[in-house]
C-alpha positions as CSV (number, residue, x, y, z in Angstrom):
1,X,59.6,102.3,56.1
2,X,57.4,104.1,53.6
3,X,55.6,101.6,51.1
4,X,53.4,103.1,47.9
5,X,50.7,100.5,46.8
6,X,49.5,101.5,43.2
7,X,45.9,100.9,44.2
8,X,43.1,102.9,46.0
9,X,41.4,100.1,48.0
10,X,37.5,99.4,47.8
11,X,35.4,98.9,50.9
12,X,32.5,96.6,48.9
13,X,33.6,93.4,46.2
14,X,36.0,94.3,43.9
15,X,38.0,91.2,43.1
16,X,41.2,89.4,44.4
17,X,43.2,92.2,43.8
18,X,41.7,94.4,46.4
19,X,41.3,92.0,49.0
20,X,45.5,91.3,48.7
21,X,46.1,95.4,49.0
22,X,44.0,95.7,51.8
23,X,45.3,92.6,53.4
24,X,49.1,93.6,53.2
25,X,48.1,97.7,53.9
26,X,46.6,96.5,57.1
27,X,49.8,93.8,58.1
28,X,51.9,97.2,56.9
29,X,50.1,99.3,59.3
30,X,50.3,96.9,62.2
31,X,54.0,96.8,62.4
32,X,54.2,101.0,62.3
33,X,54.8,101.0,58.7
34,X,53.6,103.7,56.5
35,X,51.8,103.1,53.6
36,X,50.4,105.4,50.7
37,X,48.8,104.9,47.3
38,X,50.5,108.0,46.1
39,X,54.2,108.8,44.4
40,X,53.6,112.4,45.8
41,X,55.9,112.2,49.2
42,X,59.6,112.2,48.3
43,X,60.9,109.8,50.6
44,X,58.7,106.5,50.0
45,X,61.2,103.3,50.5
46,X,59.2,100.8,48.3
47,X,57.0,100.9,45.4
48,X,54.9,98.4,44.7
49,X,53.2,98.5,41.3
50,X,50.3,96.3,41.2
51,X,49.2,97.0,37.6
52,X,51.0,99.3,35.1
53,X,47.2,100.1,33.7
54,X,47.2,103.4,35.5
55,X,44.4,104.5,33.7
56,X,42.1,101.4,35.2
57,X,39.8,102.3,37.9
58,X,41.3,101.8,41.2
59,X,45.3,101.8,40.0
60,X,46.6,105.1,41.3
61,X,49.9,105.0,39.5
62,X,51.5,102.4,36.9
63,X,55.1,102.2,35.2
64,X,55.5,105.4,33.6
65,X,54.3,107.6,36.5
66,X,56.9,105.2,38.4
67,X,59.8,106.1,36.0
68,X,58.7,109.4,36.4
69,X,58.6,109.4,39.9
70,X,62.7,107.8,40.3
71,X,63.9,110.1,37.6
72,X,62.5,113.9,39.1
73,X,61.9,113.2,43.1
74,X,63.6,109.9,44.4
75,X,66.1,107.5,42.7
76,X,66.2,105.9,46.5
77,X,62.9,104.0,46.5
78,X,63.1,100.6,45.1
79,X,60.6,99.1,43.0
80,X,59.0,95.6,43.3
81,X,56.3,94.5,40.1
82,X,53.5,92.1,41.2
83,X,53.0,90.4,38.4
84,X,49.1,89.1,38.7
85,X,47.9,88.9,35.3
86,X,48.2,87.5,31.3
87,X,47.3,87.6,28.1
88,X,46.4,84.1,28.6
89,X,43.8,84.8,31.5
90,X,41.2,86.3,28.9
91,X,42.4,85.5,25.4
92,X,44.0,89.2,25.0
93,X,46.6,90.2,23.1
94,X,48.4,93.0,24.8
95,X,48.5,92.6,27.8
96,X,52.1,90.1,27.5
97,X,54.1,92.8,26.1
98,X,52.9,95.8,28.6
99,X,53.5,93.7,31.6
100,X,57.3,93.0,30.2
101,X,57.5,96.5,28.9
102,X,56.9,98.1,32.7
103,X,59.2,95.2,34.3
104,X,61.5,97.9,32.9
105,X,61.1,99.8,35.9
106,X,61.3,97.1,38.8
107,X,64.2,96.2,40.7
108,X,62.6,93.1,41.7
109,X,59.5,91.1,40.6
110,X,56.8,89.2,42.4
111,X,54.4,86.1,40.9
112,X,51.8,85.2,42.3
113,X,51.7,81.6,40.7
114,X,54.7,80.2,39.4
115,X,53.4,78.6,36.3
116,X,53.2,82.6,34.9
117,X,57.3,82.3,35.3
118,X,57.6,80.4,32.5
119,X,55.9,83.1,30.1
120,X,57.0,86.2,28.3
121,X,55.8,89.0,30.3
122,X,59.4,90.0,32.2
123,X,62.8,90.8,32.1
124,X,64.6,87.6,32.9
125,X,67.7,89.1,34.3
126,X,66.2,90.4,37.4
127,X,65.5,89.2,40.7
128,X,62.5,87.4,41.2
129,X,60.6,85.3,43.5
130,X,57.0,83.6,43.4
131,X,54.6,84.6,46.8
132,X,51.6,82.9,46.7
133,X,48.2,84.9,47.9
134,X,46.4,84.1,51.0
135,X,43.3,85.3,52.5
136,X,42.0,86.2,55.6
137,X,41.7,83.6,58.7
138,X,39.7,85.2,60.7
139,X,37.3,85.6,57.9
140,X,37.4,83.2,55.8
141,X,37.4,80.0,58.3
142,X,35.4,76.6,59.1
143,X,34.3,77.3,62.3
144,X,30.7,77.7,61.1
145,X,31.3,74.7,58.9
146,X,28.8,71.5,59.2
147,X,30.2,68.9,57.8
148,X,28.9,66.7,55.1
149,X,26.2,63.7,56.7
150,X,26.9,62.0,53.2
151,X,23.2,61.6,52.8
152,X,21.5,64.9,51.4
153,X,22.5,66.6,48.2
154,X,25.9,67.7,48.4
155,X,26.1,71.6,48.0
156,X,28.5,73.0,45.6
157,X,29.9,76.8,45.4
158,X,32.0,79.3,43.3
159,X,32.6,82.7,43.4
160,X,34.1,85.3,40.7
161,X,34.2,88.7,40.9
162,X,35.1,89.1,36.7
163,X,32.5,87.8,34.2
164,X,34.4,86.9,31.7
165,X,33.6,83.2,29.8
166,X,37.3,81.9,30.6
167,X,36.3,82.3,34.9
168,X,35.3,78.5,33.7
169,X,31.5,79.1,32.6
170,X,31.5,76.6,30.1
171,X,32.1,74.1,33.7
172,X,29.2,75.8,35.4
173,X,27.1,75.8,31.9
174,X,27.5,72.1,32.1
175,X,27.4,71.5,35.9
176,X,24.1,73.6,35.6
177,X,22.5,70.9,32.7
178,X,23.4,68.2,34.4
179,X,21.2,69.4,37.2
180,X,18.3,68.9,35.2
181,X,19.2,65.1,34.4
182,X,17.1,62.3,36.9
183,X,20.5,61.1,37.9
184,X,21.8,64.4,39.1
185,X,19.3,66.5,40.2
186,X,18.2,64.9,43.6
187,X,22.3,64.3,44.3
188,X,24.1,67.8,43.9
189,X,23.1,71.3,44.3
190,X,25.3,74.0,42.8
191,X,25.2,77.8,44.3
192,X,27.0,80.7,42.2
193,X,28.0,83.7,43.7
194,X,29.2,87.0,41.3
195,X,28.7,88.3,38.4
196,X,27.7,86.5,35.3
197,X,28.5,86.9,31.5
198,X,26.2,89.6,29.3
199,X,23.4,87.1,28.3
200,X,24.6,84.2,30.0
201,X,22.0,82.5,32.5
202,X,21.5,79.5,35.0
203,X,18.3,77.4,34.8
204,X,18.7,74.6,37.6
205,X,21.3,76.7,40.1
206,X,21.3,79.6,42.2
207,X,22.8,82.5,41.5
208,X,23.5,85.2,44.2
209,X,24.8,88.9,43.7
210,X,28.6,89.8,44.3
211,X,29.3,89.7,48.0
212,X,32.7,90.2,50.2
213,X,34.1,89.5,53.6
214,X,32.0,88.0,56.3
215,X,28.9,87.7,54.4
216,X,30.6,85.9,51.8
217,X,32.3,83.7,54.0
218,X,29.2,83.2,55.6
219,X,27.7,82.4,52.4
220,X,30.6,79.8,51.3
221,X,30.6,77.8,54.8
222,X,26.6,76.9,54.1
223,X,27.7,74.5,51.4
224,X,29.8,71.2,51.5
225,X,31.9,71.4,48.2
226,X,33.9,74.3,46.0
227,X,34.4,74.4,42.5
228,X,37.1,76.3,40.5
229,X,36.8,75.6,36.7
230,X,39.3,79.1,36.1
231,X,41.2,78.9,32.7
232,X,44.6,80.1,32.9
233,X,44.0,81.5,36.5
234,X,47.3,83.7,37.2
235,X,46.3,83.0,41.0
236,X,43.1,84.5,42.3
237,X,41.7,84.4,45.9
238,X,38.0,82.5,45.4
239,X,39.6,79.2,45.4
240,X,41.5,80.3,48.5
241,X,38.4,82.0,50.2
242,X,36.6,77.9,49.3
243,X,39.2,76.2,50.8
244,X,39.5,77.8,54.0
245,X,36.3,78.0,54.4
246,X,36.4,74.1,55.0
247,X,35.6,73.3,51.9
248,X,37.4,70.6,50.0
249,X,37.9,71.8,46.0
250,X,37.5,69.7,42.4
251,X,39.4,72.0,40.3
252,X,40.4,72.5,36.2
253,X,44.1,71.9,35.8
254,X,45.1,74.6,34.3
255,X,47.3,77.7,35.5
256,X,48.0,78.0,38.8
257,X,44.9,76.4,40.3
258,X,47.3,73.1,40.8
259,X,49.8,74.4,42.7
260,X,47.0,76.0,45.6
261,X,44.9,73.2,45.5
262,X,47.1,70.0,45.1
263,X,46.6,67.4,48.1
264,X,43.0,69.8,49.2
265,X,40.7,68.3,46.2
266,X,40.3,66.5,43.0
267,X,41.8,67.5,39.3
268,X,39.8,67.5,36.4
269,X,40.9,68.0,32.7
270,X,38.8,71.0,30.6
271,X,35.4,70.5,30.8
272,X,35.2,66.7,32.0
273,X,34.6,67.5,35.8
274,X,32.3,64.5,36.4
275,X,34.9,62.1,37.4
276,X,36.7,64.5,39.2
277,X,32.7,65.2,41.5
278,X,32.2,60.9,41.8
279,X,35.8,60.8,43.6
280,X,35.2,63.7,45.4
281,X,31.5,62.3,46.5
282,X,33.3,58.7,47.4
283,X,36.6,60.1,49.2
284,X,34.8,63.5,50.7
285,X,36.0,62.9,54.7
286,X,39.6,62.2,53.3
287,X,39.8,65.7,51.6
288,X,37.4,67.3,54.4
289,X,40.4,65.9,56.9
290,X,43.3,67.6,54.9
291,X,41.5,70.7,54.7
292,X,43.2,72.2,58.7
293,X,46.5,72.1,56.7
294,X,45.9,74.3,54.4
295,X,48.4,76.6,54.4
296,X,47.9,79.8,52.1
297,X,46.5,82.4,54.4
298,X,47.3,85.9,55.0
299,X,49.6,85.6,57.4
300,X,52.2,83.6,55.5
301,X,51.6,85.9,52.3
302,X,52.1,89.3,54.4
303,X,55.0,87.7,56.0
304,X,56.7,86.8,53.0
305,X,56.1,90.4,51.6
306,X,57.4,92.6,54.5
307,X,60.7,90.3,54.6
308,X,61.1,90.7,51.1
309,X,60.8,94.8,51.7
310,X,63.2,94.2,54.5
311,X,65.6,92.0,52.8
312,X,65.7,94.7,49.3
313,X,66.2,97.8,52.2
314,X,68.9,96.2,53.6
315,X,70.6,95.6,49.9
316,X,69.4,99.1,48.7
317,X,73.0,101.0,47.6
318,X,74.1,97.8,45.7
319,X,70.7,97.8,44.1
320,X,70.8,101.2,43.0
321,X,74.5,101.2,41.8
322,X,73.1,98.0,39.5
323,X,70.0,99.6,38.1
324,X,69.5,100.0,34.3
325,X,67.2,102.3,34.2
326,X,69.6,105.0,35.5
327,X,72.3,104.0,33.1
328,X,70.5,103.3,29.4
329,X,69.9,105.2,26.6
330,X,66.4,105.0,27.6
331,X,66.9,106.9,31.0
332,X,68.7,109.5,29.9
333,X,66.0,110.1,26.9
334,X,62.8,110.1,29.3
335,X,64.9,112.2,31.7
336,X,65.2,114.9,28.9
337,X,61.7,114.6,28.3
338,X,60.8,114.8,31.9
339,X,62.8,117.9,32.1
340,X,61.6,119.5,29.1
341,X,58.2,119.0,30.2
342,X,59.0,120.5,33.5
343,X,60.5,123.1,31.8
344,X,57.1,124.1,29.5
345,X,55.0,123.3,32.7
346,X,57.2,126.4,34.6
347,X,57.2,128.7,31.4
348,X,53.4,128.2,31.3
349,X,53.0,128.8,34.8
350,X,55.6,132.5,35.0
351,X,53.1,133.7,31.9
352,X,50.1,133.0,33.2
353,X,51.2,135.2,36.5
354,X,52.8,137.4,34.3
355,X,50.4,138.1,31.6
356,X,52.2,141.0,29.6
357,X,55.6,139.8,30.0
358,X,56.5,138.9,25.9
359,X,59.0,136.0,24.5
């Protein structure tokens, strides 16, 4: 099968995002698949729009080129909507109605977290199905791992590509401070790894640039602890990246940070993460144990995604004979505007060959 991934993939840090298109455009390849991030080839199988923001940097085509793309070369190809992403994440107020607005174009849709289910950012009557992320094993893995003696300072980490407040600064802020304290400060270390807020700066921990792959995963493994204090976290990967890493997690309860690290850490309620650290620090070998079960890894999540392609390919004519999109009102008026903007496109082009011909 043909698969088009909206999303040109980055070779240095560039978020969760990248890692999971990279991840599945490599299982894709393995299995003879082809993949492209372009709607140019007229016989592509499955779309797969990752973000209908086609005018953010690294998305190489969003819902309307998709529509587009159904309507003038290929009403075949079927059309699956990650959904990875809410207005909730970073206090915005737009991003809720585009998401649901583009589900207009999917067949089928795909959370990554099943909490973002229960918001308004889809068309309810459509298939759907929650895939959780998973990174790399043979990256991101404990064999380099020294466990915990108990004794000296137990070494906390995070990591975030984004540096916006809600990736759980206020936490850090506070974990930082508390580093300064005499009951603290000889106890814990904390390391940070990304970027930080304009303005915003650590006084007691240390802070390392943006880093991927196996230097970051070399980088995680030197510590004995992770920390996600995330706000609405649709799903991300750094928790994931922590965890496999062999490093048991105290994490905020809020979006779908429970549901990846339930039964691998300890829960902690907005900023009151102290509790959460003590239990951690008394139960550490308990966690550290429960850590080889871990089960969100990149194999599972590719799995899940090429039988879902599978599964939609085998069910493609019924699909098609169901889908709105080529029935409604809507269609038939972007198909008119397609097709008058095809139209001017091929007037434009016969008069600037033809220079002297007149109207």
């Amino acid at each position: 099968m043909k698969v088009a991934i909206g999303f040109d993939v980055k070779d240095s840090s560039w978020g969760g995002g990248n890692q999971f298109v990279k991840t599945l455009v490599e299982a894709l390849k393995v299995k003879g698949h082809e993949v492209t991030n372009t709607l140019i080839d007229k016989d592509i199988d499955i779309i797969l729009m990752i973000d209908p923001r086609s005018y953010n940097d690294g998305v190489t085509f969003g819902s309307l080129e998709i529509i587009k793309y159904l309507i003038l070369k290929n009403k075949n190809a079927l059309v699956i909507h990650r959904i990875n992403e809410c207005d909730e994440r970073k206090n915005t107020f737009h991003m809720n109605k585009l998401l649901k607005w583009s589900n207009y174009c999917a067949d089928f849709t795909v959370f990554i977290g099943s909490w973002l289910k229960n918001l308004d950012i889809y068309l309810t009557d459509k298939p759907s199905k929650v895939i959780l992320n998973g990174a790399d094993k043979k990256i991101f893995n404990s064999h380099k791992k020294k466990s915990w003696n108990g004794t000296n300072p137990i070494r906390l980490v995070t990591h975030h590509w984004s540096p916006n407040k809600m990736k759980g600064f206020d936490v850090y802020q506070k974990l930082d401070s508390l580093l300064s304290t005499s009951d603290w400060k000889n106890k814990v270390e904390f390391t940070y790894i990304g970027n930080l807020p304009k303005g915003f700066s650590f006084k007691n921990t240390k802070h390392l640039s943006p880093m991927n792959g196996r230097k970051l995963a070399l980088e995680l493994s030197k510590n004995d602890l992770y920390i996600s204090a995330s706000i609405n976290e649709p799903a991300g990967m750094h928790h994931i990246e922590g965890i496999l890493c062999g490093l048991p997690i105290i994490y905020r309860n809020s979006g779908a940070l429970p549901e990846y690290c339930r039964d691998f850490g300890v829960s902690f309620e907005n900023q009151d993460f102290l509790p959460a650290l003590k239990k951690m620090i008394k139960d550490y070998s308990k966690f550290k144990k429960n850590i080889i079960q871990y089960p969100h890894d990149s194999e599972k999540m590719t799995s899940e995604y090429l039988t879902l392609f599978s599964q939609l390919l085998k069910n493609r004519r019924k699909i098609i004979e169901k889908r709105f999109l080529l029935k409604s009102p809507f269609y038939l008026f972007l198909n008119l505007l397609f097709l008058i903007l095809k139209f001017r496109n091929i007037v434009k082009l016969f008069y600037k060959k033809n220079p002297n011909k007149n109207l």
